[in-house]
C-alpha positions as CSV (number, residue, x, y, z in Angstrom):
1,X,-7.1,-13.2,-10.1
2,X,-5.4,-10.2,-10.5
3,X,-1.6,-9.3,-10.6
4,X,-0.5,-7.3,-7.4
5,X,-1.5,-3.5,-7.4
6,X,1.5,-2.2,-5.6
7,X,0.1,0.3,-3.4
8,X,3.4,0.2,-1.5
9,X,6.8,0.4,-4.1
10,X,7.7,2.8,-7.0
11,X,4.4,2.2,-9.3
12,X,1.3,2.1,-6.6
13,X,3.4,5.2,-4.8
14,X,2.9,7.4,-7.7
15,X,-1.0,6.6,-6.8
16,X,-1.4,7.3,-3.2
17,X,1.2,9.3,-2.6
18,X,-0.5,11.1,-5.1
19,X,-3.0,12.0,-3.1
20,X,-4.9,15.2,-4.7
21,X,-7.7,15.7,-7.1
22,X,-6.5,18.4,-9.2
23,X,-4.3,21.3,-9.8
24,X,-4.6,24.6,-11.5
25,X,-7.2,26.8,-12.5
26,X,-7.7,24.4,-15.5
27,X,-7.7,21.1,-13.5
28,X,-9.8,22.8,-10.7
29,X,-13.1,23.1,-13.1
30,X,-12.7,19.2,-13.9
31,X,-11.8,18.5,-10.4
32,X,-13.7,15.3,-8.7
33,X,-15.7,17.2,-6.1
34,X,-16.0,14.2,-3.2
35,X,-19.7,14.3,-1.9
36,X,-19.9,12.6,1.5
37,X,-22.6,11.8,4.2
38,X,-22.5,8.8,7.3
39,X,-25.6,6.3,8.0
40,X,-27.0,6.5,11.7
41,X,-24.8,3.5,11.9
42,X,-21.7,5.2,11.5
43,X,-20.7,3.6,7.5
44,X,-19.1,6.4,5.9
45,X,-20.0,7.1,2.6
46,X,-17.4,8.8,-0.3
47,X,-19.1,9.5,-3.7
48,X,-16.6,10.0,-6.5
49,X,-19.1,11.2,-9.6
50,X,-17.6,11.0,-13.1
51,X,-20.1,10.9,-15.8
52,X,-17.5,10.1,-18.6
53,X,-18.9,6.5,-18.9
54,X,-21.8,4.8,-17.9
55,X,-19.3,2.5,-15.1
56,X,-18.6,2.7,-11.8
57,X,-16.6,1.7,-8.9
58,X,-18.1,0.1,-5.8
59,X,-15.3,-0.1,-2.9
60,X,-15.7,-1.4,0.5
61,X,-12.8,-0.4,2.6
62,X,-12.4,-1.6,6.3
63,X,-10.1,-0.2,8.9
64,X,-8.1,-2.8,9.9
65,X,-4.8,-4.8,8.4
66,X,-2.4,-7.2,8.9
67,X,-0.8,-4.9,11.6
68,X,-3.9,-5.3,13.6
69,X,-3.2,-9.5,13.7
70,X,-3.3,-10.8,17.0
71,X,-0.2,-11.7,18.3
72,X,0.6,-15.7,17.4
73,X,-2.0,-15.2,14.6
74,X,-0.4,-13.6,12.3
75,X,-2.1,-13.7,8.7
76,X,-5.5,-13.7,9.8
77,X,-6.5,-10.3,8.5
78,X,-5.8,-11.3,5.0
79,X,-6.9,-15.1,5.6
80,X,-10.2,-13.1,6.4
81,X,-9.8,-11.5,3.1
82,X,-9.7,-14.7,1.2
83,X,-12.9,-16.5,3.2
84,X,-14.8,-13.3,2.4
85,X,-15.4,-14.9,-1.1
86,X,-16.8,-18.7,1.0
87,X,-20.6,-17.7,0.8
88,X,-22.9,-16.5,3.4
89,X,-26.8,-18.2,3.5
90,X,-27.7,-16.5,0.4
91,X,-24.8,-16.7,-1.5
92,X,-23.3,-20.3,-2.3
93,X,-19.3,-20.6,-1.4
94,X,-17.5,-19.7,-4.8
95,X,-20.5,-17.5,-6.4
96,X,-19.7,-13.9,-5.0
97,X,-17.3,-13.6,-8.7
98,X,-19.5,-15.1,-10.3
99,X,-22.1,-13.3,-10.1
100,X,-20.2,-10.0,-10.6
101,X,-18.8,-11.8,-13.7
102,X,-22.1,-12.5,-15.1
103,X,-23.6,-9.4,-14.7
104,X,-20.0,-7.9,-16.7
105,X,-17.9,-7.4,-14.3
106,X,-15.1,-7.7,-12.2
107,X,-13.9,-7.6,-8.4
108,X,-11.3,-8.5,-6.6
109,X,-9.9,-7.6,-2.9
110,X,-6.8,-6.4,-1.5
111,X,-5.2,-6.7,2.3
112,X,-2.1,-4.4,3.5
113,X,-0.4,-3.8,6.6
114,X,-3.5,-1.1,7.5
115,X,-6.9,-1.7,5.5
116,X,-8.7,-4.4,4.0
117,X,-10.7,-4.0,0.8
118,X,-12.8,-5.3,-1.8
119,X,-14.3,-4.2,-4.8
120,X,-16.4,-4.1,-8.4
121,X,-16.2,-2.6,-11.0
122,X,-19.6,-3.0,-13.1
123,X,-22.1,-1.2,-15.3
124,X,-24.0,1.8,-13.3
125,X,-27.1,-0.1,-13.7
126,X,-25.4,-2.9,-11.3
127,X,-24.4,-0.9,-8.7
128,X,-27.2,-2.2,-6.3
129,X,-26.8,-5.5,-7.1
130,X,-22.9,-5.7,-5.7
131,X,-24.0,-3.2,-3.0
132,X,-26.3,-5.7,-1.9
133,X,-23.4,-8.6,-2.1
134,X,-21.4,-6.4,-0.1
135,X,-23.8,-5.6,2.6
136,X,-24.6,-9.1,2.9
137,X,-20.8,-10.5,3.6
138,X,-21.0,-7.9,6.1
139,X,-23.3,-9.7,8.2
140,X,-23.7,-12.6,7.2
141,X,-20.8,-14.9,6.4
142,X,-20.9,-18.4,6.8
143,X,-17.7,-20.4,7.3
144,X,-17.4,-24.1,7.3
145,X,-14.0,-25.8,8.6
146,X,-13.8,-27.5,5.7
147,X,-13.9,-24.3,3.9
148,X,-11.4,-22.9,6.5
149,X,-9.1,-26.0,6.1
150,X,-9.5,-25.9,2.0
151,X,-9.0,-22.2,1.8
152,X,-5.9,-22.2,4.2
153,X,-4.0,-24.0,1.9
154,X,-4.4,-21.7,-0.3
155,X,-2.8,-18.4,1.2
156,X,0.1,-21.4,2.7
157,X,0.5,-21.9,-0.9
158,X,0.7,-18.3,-2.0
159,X,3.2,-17.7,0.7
160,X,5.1,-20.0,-1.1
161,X,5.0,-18.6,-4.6
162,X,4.8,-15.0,-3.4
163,X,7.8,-15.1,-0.9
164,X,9.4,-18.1,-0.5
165,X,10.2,-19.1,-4.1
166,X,10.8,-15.3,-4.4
167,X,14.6,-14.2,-3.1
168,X,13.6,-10.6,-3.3
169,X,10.7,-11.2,-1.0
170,X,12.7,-13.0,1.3
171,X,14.8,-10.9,1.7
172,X,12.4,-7.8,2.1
173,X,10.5,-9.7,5.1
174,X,13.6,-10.0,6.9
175,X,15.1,-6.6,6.5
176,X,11.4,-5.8,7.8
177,X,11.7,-7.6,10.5
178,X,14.9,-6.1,11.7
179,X,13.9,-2.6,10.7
180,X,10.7,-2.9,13.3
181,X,12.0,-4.1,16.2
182,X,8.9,-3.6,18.2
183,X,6.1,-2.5,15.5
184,X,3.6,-4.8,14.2
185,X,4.9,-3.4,10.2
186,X,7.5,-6.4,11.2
187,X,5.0,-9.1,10.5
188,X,4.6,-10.1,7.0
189,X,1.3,-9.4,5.3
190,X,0.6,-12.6,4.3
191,X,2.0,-14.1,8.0
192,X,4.3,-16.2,8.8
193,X,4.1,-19.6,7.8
194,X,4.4,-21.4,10.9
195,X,1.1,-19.6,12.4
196,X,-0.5,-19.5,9.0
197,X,-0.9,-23.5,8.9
198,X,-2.5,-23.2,12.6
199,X,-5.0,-20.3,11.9
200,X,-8.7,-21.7,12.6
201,X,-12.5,-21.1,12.3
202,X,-12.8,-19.7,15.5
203,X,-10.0,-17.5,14.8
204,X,-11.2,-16.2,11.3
205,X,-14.9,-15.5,13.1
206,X,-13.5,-13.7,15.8
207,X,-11.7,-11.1,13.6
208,X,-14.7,-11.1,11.3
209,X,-16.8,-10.2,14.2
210,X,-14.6,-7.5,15.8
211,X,-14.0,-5.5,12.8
212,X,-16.2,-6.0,10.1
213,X,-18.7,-3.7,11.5
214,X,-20.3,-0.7,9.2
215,X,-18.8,2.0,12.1
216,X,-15.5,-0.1,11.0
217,X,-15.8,0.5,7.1
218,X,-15.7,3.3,4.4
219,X,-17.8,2.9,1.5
220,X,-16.5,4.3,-1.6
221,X,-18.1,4.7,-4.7
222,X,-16.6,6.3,-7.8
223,X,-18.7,6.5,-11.3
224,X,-21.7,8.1,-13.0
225,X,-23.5,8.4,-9.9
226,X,-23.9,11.0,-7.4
227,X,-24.5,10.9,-3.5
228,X,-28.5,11.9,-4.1
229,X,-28.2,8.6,-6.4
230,X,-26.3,6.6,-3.6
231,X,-27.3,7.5,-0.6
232,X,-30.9,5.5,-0.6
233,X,-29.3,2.5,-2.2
234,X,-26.8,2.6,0.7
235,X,-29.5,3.1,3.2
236,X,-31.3,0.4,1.7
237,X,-28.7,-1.9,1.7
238,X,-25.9,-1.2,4.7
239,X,-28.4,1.0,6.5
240,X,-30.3,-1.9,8.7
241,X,-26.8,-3.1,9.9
242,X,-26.1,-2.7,13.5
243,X,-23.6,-0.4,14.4
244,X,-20.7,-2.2,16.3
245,X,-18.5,-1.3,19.0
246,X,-16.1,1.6,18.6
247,X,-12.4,0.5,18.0
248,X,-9.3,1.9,18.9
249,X,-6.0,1.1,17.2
250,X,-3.1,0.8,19.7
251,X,-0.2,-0.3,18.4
252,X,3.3,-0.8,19.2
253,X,5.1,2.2,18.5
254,X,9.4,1.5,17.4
255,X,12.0,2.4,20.6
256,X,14.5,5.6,19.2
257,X,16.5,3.4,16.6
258,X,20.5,3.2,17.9
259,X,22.4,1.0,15.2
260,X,22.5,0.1,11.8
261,X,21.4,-3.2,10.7
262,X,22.6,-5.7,8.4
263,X,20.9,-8.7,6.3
264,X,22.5,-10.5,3.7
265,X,21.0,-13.3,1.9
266,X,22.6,-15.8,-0.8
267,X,20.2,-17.4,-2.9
268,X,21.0,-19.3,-6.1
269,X,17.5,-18.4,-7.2
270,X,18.3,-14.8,-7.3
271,X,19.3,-14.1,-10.8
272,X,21.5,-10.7,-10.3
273,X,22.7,-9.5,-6.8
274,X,21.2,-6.3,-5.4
275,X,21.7,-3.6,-2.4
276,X,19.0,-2.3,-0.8
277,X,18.5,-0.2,2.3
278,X,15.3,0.5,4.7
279,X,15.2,4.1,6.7
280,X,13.0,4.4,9.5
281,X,11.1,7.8,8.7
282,X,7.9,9.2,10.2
283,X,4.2,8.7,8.1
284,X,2.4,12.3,7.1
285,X,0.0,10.5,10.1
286,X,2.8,10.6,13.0
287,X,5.1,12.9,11.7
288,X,5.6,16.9,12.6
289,X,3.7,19.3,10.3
290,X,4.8,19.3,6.9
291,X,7.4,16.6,7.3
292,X,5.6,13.8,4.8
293,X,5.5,16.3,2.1
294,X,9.2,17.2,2.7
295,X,9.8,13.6,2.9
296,X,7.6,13.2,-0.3
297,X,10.0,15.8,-2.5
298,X,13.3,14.8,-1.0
299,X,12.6,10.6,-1.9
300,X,11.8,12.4,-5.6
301,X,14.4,13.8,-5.5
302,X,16.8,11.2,-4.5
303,X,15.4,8.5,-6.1
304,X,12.2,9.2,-8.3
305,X,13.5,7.7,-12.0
306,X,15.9,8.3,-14.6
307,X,16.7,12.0,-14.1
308,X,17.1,11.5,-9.9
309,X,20.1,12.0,-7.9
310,X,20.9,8.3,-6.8
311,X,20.2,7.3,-11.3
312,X,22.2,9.8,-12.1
313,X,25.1,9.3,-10.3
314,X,25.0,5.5,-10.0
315,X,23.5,4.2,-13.5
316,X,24.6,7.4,-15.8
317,X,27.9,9.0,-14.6
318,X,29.6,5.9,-13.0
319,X,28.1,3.1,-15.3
320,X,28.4,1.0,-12.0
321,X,24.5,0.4,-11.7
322,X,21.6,-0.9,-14.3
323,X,19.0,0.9,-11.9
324,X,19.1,2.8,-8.9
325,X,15.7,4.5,-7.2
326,X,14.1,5.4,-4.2
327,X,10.9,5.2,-2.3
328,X,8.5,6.3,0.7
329,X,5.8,4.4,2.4
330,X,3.6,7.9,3.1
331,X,0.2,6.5,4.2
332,X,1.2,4.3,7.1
333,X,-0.6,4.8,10.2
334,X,2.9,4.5,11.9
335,X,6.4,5.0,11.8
336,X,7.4,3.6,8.4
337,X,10.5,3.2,5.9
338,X,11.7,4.8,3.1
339,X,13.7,2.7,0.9
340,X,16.5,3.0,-1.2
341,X,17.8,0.5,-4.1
342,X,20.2,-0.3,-6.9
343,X,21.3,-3.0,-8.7
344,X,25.0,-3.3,-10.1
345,X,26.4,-4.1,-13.7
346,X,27.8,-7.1,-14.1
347,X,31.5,-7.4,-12.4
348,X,30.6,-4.3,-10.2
349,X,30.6,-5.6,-6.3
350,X,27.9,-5.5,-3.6
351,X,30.6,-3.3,-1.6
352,X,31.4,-1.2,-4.5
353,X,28.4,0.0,-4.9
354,X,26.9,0.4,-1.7
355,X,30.4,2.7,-1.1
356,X,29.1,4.6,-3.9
357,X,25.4,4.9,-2.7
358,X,26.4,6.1,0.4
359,X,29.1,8.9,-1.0
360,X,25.3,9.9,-3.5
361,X,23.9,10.0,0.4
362,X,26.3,12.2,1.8
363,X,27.0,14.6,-1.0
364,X,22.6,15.0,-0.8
365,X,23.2,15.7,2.7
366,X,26.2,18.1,2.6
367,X,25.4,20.3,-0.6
368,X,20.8,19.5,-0.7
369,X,19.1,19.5,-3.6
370,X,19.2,21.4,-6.2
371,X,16.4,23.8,-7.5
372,X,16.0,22.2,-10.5
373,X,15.4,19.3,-9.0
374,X,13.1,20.3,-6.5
375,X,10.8,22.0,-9.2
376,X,11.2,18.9,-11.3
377,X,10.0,16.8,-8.4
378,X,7.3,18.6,-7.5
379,X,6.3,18.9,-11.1
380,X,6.5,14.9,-11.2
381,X,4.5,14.9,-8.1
382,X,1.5,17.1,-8.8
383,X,1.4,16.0,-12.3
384,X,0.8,12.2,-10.7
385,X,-2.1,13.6,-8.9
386,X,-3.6,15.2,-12.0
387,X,-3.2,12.4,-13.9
388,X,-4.7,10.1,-11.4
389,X,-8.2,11.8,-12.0
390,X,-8.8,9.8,-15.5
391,X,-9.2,6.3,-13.6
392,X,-11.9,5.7,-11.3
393,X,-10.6,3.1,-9.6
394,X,-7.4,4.6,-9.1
395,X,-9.4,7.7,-7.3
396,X,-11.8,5.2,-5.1
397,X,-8.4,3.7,-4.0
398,X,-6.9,6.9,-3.2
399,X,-9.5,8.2,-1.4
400,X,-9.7,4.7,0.7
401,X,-6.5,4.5,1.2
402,X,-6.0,8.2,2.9
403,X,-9.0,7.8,4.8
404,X,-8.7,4.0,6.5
405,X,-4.9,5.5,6.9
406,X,-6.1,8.8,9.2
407,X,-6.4,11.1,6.5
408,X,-9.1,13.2,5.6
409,X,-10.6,14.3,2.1
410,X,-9.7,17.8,3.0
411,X,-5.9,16.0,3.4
412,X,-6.7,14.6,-0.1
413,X,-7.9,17.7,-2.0
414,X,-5.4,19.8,-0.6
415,X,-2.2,17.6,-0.9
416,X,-0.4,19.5,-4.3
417,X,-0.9,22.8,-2.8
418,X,0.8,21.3,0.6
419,X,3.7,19.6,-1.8
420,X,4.3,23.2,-3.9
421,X,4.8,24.7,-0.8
422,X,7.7,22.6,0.4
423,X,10.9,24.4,0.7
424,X,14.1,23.5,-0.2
425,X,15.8,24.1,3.9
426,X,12.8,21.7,4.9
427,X,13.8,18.9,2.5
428,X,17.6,19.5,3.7
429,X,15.8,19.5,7.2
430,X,14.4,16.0,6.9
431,X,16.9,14.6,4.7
432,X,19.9,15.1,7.7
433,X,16.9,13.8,10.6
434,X,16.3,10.7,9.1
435,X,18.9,9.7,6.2
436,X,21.8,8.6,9.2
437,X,22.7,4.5,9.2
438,X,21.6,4.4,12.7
439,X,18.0,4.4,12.0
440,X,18.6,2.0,9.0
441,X,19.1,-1.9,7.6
442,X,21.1,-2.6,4.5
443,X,20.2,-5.5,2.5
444,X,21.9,-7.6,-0.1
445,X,21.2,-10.2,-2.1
446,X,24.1,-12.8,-3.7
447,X,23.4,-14.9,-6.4
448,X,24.5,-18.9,-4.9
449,X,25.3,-21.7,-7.9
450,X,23.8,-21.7,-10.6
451,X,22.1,-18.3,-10.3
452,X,22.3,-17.9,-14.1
453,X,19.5,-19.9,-14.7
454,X,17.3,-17.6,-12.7
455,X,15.0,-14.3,-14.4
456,X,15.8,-11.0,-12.6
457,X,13.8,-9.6,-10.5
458,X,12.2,-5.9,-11.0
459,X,14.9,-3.3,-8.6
460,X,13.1,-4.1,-5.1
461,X,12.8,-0.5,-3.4
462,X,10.3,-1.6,-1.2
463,X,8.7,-5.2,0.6
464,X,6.0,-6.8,-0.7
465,X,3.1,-4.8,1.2
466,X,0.0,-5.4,0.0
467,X,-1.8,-9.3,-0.9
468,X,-4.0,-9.3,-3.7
469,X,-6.8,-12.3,-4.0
């Protein structure tokens, strides 16, 4: 198993809210050129070619997440996730990795609030043979209840050494839960415990049967291939599925937000005490035009490493902080949060520095930003994007991600152009909408006896969004 791709906090943001192919003249003649095309049975198909290495990229994306768990059932999506591997009647229950491993390579899957996925990465020569796997769990997965029961341990126990041994994940789920009072972003990836332990067969087949449906899913496939190359493996393969019923995502949408929240754990687990606060901002897919990428510069801005506003102020000038940073949840198909973070020196209090966030807060909001600072941030930005072009995987994910999200490739190509164009009035704009304590929870976290003992904890700008296999 793999350690958490962070799709959702500082690192994995730089990824997909990177979400471009190229910039420049220069960077436009090596630009990946997506080639798409759909099956009669409505599987979309996104070709990523890069003939650098003889390797590629298989991704199966589905649109539907932990969001979309029904109500009492919450986990199922990502239990799904985990049975996916149990076997259908050609594959034995454990053999799925192990026959990628044999054939040299590897695979994993991932579950988020919005889309499920799962991929290999193998040799260009193996393509069809973990085509063929994938196909096949579409259809055809078998599930035992003793598979169920021995397999529902296991996320029980990964909620335990994921959140509940973890203070800063505790805490996170919480200040979730009262950021969302009505959205299903409230409910914890991974579920809550109590309905966890009671999810069932019945319940696992009836998610499996709704969703996982080729009108349902996004194959993407980056590598030394090309869509002539692809496209009759993929009918071969996915082609002979039956198209499935057309769904709809209705979800809860968040009543206008009317007072700041508070959560405040003590934990003598937690090894340093932190402050963190959640603002409830609109995604690029339900805000007003040009609003994400305004939102996009000004978190930068704010936030975006050692030469932002909130570092600094906090961490440089007043030596009151050890990190301070900023981040925003872009691709939600929602209403969604941007969060802000610091972590104070030792002897510094919780109430010190939050005092002194807030006066970084308001003087952003009285005076903006300045130009150097938007250029730098855009810089940062579009220089994310470029950079994201030397890792297949990295593009198959962004491309997935964007398009299970209600994005479209054009969104994806054109997405530095759209963040160079940002102006400095629209960043002030969005900053002074959405920045106000009413439409926010603050966070701490207090070191109980003997906290010493404890390891820190990386600076927590954002919940833990996304479980990993």
């Amino acid at each position: 198993m793999t350690s958490p791709l962070r799709f959702r906090c500082v690192v994995i943001a730089a990824l997909v809210l990177g979400l471009a192919c190229a910039w420049g003249e220069a960077a436009r003649a090596a630009e990946w050129r997506p080639e798409t095309f759909t099956l009669d049975n409505g599987l979309m198909v996104v070709v990523l070619p890069d003939h650098r290495a003889p390797v590629v990229t298989n991704m199966v994306w589905y649109r539907v997440g932990a969001a979309d768990d029904p109500r009492g059932r919450s986990g199922i999506a990502h239990f799904l996730e985990h049975l996916m591997f149990r076997g259908t009647k050609t594959v034995p229950p454990g053999e799925f990795s192990k026959i990628v491993a044999r054939n040299g390579g590897q695979d994993n899957a991932f579950t988020t609030s919005d889309y499920t996925g799962y991929y290999q990465r193998v040799a260009t020569d193996r393509l069809p043979l973990v085509m063929e796997l994938e196909a096949d769990r579409m259809r055809n997965l078998q599930l035992t209840e003793d598979i169920v029961a021995t397999e529902r341990k296991v996320i029980i126990e990964e909620r335990r050494m994921r959140t509940d041994n973890n203070p800063s994940s505790l805490l996170s789920e919480q200040m979730m839960a009262a950021l969302f009072l009505n959205s299903t972003y409230g409910i914890p990836v991974i579920g809550w415990a109590h309905e966890m332990a009671k999810l069932t067969r019945q319940d696992a087949l009836d998610f499996y049967k709704l969703y996982y449906e080729p009108n349902n899913a996004i194959l993407v496939i980056a590598g030394d291939v090309t869509a002539a190359s692809v496209r009759p493996l993929a009918e071969k393969y996915f082609g002979s599925i039956p198209k499935g019923p057309d769904i709809t995502r209705v979800r809860p949408t968040e009543p206008p937000p009317i007072s700041p929240r508070r959560v405040a754990l003590t934990d003598a687990r937690a090894g340093q005490p932190y402050l963190s606060r959640y603002y409830l901002v609109p995604s690029y897919a339900t805000g007003g035009k040009g609003e994400g990428e305004a939102l996009d510069v000004m978190t930068d801005v704010l936030g975006g490493g050692a030469t932002s506003l909130l570092y600094r102020r906090l961490v440089v000038e007043q030596a009151i902080a050890t990190s301070a940073g900023a981040s925003y949840d872009s691709d939600s198909l929602n209403d969604t949060y941007l969060a802000v973070a610091a972590r104070p020196r030792p002897g510094v209090s919780l109430e010190k520095l939050e005092a002194a966030m807030d006066d970084v807060i308001a003087e952003f909001l009285a005076k903006g930003p300045s130009d150097d600072d938007i250029k730098r941030s855009k810089d940062s930005l579009i220089a994310q994007a470029v950079y994201a072009r030397d890792n297949q995987q990295t593009m198959a994910q962004i491309y997935g991600s964007a398009l299970t999200s209600g994005e479209t490739i054009e969104d994806v190509v054109e997405w530095p152009k759209r963040i160079a164009r940002v102006k400095k009035t629209e960043i002030h704009d969005v900053a002074a909408r959405y920045l106000k304590l009413t439409r926010s929870v603050t966070g701490t976290l207090t070191p109980g006896e003997h906290a010493g003992a404890a390891p820190s904890a990386p600076l927590p700008t954002a919940p833990q969004g996304e479980m990993i296999r």
